[in-house]
The first five atom37 places (N, CA, C, CB, O) and aatype in JSON, in Angstrom:
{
  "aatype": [20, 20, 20, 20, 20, 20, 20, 20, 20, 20, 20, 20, 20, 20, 20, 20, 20, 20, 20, 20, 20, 20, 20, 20, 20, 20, 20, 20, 20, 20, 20, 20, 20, 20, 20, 20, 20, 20, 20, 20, 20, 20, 20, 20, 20, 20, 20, 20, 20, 20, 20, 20, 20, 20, 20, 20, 20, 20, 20, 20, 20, 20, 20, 20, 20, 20, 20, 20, 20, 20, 20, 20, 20, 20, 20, 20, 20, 20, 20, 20, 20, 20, 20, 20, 20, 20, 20, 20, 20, 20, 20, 20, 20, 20, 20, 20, 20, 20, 20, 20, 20, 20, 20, 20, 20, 20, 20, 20, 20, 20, 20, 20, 20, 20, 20, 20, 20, 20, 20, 20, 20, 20, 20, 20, 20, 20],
  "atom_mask": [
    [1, 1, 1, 1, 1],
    [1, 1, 1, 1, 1],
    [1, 1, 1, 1, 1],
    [1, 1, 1, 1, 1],
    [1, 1, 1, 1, 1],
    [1, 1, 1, 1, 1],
    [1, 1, 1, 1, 1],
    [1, 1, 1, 1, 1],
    [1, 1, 1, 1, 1],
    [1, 1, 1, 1, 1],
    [1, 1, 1, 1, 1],
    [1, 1, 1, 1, 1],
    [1, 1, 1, 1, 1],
    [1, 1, 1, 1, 1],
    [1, 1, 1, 1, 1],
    [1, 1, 1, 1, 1],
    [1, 1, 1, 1, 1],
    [1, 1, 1, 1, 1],
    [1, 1, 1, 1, 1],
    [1, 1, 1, 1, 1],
    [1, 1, 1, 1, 1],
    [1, 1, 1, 1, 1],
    [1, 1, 1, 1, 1],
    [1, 1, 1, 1, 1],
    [1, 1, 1, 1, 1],
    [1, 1, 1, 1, 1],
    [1, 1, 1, 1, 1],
    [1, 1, 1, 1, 1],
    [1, 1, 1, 1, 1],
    [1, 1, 1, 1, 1],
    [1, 1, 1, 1, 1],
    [1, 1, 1, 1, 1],
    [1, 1, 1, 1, 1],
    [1, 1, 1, 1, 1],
    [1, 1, 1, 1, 1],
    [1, 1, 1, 1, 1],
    [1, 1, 1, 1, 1],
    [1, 1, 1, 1, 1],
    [1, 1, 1, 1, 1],
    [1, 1, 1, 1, 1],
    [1, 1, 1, 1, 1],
    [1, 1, 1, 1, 1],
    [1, 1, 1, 1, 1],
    [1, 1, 1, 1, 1],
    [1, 1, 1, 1, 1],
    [1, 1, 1, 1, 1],
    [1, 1, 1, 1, 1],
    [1, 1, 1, 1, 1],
    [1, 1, 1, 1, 1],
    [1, 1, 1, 1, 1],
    [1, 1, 1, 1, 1],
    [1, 1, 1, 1, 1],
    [1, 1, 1, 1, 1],
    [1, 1, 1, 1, 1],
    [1, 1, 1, 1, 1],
    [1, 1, 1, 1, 1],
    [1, 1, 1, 1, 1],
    [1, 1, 1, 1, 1],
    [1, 1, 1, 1, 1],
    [1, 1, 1, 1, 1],
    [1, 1, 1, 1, 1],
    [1, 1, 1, 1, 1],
    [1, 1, 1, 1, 1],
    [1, 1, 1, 1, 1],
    [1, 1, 1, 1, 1],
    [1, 1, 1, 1, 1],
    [1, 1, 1, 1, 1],
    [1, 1, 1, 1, 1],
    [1, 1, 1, 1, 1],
    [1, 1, 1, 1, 1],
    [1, 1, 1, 1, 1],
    [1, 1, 1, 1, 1],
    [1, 1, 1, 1, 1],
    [1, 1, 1, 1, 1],
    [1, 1, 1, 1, 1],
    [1, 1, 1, 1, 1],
    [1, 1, 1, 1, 1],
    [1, 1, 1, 1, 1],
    [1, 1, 1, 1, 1],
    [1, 1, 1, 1, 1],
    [1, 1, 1, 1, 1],
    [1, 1, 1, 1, 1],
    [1, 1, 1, 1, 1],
    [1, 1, 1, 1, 1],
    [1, 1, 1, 1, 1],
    [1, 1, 1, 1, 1],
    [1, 1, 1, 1, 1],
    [1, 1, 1, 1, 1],
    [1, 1, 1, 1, 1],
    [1, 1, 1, 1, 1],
    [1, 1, 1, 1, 1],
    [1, 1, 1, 1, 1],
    [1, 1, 1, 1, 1],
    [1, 1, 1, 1, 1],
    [1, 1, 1, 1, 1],
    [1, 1, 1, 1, 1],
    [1, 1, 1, 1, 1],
    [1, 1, 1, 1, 1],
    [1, 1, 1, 1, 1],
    [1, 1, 1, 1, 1],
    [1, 1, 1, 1, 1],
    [1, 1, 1, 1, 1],
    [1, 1, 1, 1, 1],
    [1, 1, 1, 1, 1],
    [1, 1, 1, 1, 1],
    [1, 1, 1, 1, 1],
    [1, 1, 1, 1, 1],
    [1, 1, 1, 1, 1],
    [1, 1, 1, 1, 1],
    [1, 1, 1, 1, 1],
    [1, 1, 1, 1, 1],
    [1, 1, 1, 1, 1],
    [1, 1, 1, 1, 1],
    [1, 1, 1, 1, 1],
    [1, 1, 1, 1, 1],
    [1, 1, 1, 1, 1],
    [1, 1, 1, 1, 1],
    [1, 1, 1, 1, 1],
    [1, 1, 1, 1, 1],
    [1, 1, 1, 1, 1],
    [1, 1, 1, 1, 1],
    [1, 1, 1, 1, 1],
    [1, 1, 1, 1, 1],
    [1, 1, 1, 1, 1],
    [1, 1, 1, 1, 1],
    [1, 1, 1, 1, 1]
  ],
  "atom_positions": [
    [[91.94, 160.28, 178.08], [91.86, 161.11, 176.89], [93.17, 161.84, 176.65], [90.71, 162.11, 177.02], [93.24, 163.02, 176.32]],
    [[94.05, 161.16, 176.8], [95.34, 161.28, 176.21], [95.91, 161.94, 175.36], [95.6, 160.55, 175.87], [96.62, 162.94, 175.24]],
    [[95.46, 161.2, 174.8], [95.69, 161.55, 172.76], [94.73, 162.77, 172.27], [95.0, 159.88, 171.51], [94.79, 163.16, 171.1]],
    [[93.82, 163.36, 173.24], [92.97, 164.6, 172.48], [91.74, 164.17, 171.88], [93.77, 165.3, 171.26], [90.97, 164.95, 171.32]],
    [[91.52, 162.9, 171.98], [90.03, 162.8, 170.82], [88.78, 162.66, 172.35], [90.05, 160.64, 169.29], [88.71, 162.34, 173.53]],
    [[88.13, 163.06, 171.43], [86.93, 162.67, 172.0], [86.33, 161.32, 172.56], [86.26, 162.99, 171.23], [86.41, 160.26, 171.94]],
    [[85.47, 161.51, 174.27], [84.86, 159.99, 174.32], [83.73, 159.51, 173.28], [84.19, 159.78, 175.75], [82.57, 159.78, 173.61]],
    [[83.91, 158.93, 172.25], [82.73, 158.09, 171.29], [81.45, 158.27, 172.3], [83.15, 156.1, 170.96], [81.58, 158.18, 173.52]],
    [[80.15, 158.56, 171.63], [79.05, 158.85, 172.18], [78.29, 157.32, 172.81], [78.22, 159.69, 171.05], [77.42, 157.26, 173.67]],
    [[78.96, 156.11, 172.04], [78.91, 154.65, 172.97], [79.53, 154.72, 174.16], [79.59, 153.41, 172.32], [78.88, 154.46, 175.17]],
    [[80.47, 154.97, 174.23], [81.29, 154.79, 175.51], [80.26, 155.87, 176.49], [83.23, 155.34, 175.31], [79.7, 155.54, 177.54]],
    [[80.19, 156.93, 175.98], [79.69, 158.46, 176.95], [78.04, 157.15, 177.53], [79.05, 160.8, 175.35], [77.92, 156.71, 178.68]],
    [[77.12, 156.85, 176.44], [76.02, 156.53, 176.84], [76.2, 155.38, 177.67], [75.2, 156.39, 175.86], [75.41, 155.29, 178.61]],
    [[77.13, 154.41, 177.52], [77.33, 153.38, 178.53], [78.24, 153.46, 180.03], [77.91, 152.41, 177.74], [78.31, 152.68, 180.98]],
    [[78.78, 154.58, 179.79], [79.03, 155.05, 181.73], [77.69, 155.77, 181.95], [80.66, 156.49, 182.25], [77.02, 155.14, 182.77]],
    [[77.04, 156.89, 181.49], [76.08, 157.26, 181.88], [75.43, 156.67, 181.99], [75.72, 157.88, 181.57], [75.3, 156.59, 183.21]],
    [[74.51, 155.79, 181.36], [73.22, 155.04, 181.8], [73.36, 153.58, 182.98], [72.54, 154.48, 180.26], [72.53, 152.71, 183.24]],
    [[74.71, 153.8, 183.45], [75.07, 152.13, 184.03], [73.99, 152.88, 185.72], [77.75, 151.5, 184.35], [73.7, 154.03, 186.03]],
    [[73.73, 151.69, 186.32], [72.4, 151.66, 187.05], [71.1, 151.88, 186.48], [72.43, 152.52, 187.95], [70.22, 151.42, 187.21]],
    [[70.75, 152.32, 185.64], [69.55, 153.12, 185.08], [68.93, 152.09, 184.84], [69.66, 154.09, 183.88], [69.3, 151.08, 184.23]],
    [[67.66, 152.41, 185.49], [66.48, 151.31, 185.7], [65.37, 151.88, 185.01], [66.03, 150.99, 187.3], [65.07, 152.96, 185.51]],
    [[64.48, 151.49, 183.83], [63.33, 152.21, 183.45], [62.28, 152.01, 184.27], [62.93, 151.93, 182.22], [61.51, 152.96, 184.15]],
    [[61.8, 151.03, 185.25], [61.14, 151.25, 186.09], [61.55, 150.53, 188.02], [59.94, 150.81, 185.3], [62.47, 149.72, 188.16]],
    [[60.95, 150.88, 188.92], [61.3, 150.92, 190.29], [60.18, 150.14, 190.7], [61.47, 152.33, 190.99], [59.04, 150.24, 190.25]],
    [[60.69, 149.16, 191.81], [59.62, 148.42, 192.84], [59.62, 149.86, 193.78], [60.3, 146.64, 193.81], [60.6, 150.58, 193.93]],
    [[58.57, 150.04, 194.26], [57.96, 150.53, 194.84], [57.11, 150.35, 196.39], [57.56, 150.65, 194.02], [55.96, 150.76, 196.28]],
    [[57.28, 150.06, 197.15], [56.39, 149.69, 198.36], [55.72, 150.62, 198.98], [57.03, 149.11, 199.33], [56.37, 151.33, 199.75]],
    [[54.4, 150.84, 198.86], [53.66, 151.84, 198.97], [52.19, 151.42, 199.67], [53.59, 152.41, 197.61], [51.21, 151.05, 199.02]],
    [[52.23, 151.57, 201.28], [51.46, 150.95, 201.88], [51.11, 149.56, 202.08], [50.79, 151.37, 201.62], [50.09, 149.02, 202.5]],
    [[52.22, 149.14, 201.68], [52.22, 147.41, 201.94], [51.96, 146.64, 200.66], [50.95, 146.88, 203.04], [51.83, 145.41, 200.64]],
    [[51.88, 147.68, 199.28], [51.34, 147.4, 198.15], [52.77, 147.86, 197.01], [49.77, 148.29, 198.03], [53.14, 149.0, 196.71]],
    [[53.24, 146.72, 196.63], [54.14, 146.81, 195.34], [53.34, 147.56, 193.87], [54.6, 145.1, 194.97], [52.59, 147.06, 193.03]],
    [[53.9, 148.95, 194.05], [53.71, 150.12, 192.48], [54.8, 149.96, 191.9], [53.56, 151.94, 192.64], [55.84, 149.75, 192.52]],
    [[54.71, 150.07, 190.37], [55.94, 150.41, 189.53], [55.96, 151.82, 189.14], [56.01, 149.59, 188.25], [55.16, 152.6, 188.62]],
    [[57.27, 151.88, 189.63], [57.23, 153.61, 188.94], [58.27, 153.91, 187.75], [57.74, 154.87, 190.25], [59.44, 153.9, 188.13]],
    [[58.11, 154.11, 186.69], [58.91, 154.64, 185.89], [59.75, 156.01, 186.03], [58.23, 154.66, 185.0], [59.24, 157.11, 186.22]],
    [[61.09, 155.77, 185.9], [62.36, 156.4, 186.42], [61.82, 157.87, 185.69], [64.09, 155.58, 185.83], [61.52, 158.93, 186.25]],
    [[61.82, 157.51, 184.15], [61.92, 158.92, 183.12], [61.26, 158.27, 181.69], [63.9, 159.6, 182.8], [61.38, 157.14, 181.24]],
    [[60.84, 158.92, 181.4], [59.6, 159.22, 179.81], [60.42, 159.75, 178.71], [58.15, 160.66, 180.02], [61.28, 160.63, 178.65]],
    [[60.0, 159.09, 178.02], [60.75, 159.59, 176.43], [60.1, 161.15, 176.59], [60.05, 158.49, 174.56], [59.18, 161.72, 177.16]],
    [[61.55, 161.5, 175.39], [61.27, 162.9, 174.95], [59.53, 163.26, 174.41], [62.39, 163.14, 173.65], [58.97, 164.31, 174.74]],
    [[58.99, 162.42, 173.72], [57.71, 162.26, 172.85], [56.87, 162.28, 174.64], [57.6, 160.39, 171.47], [56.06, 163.08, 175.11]],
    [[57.28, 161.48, 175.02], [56.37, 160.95, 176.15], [55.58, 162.58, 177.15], [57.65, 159.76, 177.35], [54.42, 162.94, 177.36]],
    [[57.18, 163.26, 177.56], [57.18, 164.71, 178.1], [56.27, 165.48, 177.44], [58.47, 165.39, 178.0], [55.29, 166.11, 177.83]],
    [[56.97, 165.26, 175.9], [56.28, 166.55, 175.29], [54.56, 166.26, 175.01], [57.13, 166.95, 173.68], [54.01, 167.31, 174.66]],
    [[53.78, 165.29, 175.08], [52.85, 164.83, 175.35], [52.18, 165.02, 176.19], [52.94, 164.11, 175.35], [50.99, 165.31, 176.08]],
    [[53.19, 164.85, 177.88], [52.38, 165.02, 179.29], [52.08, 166.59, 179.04], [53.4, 164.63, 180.93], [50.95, 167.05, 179.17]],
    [[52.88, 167.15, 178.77], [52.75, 168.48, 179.24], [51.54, 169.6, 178.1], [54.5, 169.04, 179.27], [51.12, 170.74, 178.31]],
    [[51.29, 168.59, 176.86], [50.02, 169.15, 176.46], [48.96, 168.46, 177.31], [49.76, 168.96, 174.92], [48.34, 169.23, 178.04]],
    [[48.73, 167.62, 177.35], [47.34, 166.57, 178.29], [47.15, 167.52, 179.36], [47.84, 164.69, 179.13], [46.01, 167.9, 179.59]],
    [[48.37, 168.06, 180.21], [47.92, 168.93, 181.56], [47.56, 170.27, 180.76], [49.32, 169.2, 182.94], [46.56, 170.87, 181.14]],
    [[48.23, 170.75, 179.76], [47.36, 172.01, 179.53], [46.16, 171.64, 179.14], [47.85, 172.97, 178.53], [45.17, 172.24, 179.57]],
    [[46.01, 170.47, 178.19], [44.27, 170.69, 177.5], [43.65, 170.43, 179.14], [43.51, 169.05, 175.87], [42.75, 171.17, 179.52]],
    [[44.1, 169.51, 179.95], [43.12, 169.17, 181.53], [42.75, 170.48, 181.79], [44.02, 168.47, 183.11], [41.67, 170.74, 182.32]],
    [[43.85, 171.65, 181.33], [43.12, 173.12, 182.25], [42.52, 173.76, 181.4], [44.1, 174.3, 182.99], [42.51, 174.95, 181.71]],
    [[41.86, 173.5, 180.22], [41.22, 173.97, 179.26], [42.19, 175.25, 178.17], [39.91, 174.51, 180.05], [41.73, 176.24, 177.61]],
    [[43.07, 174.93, 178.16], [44.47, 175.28, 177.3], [43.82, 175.52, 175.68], [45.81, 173.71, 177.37], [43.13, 174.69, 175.09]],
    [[44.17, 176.62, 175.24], [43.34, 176.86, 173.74], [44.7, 177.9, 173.28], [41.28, 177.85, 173.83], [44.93, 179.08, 173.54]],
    [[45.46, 176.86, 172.48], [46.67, 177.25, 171.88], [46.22, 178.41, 170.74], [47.46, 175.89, 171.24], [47.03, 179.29, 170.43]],
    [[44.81, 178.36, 170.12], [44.41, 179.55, 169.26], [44.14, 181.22, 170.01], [42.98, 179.02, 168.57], [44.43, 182.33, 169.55]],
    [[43.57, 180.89, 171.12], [43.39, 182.08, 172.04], [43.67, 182.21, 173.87], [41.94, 182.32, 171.79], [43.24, 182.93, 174.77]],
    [[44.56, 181.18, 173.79], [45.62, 181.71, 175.17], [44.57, 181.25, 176.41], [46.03, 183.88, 175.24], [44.79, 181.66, 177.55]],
    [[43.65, 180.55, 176.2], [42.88, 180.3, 177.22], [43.07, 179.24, 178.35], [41.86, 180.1, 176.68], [43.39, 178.05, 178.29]],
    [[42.76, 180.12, 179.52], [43.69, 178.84, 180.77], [42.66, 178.63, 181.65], [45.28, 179.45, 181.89], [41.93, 179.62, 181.78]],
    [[42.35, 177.63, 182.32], [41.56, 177.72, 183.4], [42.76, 177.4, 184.92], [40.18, 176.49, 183.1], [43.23, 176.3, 185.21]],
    [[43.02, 178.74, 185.68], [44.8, 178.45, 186.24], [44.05, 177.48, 187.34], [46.09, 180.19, 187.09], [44.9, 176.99, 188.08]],
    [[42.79, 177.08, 187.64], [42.26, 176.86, 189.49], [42.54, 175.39, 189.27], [40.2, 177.29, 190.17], [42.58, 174.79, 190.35]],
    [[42.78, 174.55, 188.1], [43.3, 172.92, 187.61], [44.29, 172.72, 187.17], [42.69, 172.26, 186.69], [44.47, 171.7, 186.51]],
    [[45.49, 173.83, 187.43], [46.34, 173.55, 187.19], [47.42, 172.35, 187.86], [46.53, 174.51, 187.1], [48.18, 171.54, 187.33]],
    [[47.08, 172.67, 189.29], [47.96, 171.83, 190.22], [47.46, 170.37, 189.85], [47.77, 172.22, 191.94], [48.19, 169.6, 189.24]],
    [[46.04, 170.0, 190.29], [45.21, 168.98, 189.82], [45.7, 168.49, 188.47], [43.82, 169.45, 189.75], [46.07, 167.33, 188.29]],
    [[45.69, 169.2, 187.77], [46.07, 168.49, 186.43], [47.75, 167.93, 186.34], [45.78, 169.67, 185.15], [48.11, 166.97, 185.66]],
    [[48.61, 168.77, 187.16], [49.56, 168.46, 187.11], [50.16, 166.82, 187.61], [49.92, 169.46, 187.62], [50.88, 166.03, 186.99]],
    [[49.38, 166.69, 189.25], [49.7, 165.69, 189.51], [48.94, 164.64, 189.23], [49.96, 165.76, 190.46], [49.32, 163.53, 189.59]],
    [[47.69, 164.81, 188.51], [46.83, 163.41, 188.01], [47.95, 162.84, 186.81], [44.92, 163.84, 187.17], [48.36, 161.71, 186.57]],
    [[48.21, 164.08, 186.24], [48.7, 163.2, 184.83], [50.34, 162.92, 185.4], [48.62, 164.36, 182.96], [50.99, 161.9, 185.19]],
    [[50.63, 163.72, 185.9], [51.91, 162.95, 186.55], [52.05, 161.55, 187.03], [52.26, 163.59, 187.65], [52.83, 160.7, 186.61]],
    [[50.98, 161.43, 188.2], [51.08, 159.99, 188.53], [50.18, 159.15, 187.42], [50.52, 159.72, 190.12], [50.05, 157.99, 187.8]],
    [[49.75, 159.31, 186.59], [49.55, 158.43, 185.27], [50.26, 158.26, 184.66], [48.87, 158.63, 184.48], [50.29, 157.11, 184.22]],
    [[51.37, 159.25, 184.13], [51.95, 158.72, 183.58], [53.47, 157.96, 184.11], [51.86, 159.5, 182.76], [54.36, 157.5, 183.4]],
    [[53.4, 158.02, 185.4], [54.83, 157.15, 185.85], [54.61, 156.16, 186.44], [55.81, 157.75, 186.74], [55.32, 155.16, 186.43]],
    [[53.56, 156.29, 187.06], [53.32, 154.95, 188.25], [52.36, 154.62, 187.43], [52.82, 155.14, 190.08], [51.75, 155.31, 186.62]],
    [[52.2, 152.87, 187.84], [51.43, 152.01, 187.17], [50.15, 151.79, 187.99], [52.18, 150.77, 186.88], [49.82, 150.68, 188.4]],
    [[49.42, 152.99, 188.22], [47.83, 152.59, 188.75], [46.95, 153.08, 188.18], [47.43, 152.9, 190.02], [47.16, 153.78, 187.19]],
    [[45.83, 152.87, 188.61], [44.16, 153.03, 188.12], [43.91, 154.55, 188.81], [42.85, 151.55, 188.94], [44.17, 154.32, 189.99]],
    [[43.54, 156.04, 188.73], [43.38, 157.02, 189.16], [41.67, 157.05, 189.08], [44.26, 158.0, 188.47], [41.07, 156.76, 188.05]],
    [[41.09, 157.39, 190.17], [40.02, 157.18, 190.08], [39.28, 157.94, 188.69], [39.61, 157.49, 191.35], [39.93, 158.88, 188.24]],
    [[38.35, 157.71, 188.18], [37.6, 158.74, 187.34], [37.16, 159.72, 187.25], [36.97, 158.62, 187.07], [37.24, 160.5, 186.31]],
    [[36.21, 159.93, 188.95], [35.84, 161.15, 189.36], [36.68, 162.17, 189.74], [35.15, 161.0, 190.22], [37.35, 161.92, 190.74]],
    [[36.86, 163.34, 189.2], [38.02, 164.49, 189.69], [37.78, 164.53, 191.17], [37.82, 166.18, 188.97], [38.74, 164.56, 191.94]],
    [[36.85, 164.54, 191.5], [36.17, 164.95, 193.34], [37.41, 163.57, 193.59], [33.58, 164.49, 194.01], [38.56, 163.85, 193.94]],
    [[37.11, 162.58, 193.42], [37.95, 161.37, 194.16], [39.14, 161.24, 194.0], [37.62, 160.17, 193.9], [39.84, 160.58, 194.76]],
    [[39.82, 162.22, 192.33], [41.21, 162.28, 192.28], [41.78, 163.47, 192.82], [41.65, 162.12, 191.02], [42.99, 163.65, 192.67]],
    [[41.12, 164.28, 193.39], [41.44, 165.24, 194.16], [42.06, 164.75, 195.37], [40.4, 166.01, 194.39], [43.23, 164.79, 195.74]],
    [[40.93, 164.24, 195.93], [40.84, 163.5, 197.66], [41.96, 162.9, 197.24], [39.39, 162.29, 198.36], [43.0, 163.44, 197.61]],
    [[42.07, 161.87, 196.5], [43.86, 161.24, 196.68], [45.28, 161.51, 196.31], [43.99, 160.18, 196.18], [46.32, 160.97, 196.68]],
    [[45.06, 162.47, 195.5], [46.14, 162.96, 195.32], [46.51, 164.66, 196.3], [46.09, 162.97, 193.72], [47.39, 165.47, 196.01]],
    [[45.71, 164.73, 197.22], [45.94, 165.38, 198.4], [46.33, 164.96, 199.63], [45.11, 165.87, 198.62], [47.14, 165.35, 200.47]],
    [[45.54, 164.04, 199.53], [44.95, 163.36, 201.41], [46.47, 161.86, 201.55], [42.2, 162.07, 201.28], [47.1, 161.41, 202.5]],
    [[46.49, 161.67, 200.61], [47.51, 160.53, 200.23], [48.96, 161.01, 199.75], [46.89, 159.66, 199.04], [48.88, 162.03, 199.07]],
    [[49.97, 160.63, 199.89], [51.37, 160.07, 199.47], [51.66, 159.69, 198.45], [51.77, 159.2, 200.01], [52.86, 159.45, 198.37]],
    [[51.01, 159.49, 197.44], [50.73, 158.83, 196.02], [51.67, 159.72, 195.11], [48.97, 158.9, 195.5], [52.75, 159.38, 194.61]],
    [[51.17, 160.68, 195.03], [52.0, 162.09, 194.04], [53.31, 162.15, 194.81], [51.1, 163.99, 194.11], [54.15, 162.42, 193.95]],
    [[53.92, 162.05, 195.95], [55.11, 162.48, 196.4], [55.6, 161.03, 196.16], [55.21, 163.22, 197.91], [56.69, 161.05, 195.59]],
    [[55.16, 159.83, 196.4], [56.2, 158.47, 196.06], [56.3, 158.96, 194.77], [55.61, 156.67, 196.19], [57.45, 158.68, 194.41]],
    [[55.55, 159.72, 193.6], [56.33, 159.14, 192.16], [57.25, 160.41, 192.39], [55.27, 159.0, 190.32], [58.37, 160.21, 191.9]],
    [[57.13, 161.75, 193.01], [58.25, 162.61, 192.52], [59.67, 162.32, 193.01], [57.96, 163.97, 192.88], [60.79, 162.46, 192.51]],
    [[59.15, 161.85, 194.23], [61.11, 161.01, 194.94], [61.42, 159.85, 193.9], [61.06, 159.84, 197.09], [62.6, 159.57, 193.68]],
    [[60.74, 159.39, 193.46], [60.96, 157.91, 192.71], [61.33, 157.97, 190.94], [59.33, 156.98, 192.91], [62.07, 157.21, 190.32]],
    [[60.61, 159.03, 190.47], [61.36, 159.29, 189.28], [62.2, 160.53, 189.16], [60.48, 159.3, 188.26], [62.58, 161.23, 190.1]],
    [[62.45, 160.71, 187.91], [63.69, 161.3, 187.66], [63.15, 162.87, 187.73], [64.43, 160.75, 186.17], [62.38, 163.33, 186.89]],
    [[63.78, 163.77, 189.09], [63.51, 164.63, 189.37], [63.63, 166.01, 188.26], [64.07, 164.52, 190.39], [62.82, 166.86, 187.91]],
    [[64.56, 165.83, 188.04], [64.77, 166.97, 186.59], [64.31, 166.93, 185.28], [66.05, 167.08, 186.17], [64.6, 167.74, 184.4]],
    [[63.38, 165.72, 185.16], [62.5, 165.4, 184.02], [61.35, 166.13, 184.88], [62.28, 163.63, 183.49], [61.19, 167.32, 184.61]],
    [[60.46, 165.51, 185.98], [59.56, 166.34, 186.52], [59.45, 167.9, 186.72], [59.51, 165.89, 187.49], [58.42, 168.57, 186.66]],
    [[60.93, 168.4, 187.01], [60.54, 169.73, 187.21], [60.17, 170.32, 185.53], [61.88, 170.6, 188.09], [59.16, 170.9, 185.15]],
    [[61.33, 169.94, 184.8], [61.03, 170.34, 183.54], [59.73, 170.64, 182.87], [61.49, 169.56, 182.94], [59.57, 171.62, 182.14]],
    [[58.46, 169.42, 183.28], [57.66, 169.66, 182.93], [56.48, 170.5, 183.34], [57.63, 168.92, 182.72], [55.58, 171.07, 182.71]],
    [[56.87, 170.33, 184.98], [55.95, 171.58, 185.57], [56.51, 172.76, 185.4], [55.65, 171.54, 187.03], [55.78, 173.72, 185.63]],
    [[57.94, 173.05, 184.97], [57.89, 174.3, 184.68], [57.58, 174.55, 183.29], [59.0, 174.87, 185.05], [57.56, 175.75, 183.04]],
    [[57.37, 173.89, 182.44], [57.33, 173.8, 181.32], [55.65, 174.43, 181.02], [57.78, 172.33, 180.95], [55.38, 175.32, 180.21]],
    [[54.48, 173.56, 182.07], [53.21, 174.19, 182.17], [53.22, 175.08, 182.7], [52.33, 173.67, 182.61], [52.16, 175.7, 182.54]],
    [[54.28, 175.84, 183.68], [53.79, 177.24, 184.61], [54.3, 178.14, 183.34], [54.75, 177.62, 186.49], [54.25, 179.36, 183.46]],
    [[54.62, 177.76, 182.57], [55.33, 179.04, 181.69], [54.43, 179.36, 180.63], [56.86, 178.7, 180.95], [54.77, 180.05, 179.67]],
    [[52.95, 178.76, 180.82], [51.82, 179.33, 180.17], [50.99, 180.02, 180.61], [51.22, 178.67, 179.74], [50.2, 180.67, 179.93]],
    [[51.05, 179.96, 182.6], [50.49, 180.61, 183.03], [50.55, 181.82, 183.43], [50.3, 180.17, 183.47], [49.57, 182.34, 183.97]]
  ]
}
């Protein structure tokens, strides 16, 4: 940058994104998961209503239920990055997203400063 001008926002996006993988093999108990690196902007701003409405979130009157917060955080987390089936029953998505490794493979595996963003993004209602 010699001459004073600016790097063109092509050039800036093509050193930045070189490696950037939208999703990761995964080996997770002997079982190949895909995990997605990072979520569109739309995608974020999405997760992070789904975990408030999960805690009963009432944007008209401030209403929280805080005891589903964590729960809500990491169900919809690992839904929305990793490519599996979460059980249906909360009792059974509890048990695995405690008792199991599941929630910590996607937070090492995707893009850490998108994740915090969004959990801090829900603690800042509580």
């Amino acid at each position: 940058m010699d001459n004073g001008k600016k790097m063109s926002a092509l050039e800036v996006m093509s050193i930045g994104m070189r490696g950037y993988k939208e999703e990761i093999d995964y080996n997770w108990h002997g079982k190949m998961i895909k995990v997605r690196y990072m979520l569109s902007r739309d995608e974020e701003i999405e997760l992070v209503h789904n975990i408030l409405t999960c805690c009963g979130h009432d944007v008209n009157d401030g209403y929280l239920i805080p005891e589903f917060i964590d729960l809500a955080i990491r169900s919809n987390i690992v839904s929305a990055y990793a490519q599996v089936e979460l059980p249906d029953s909360i009792d059974k998505q509890h048990q695995l997203l405690y008792y199991s490794d599941l929630y910590d493979v996607v937070l090492k595996t995707a893009n850490k400063r998108q994740i915090d963003n969004i959990i801090n993004s829900v603690k800042g209602y509580v």
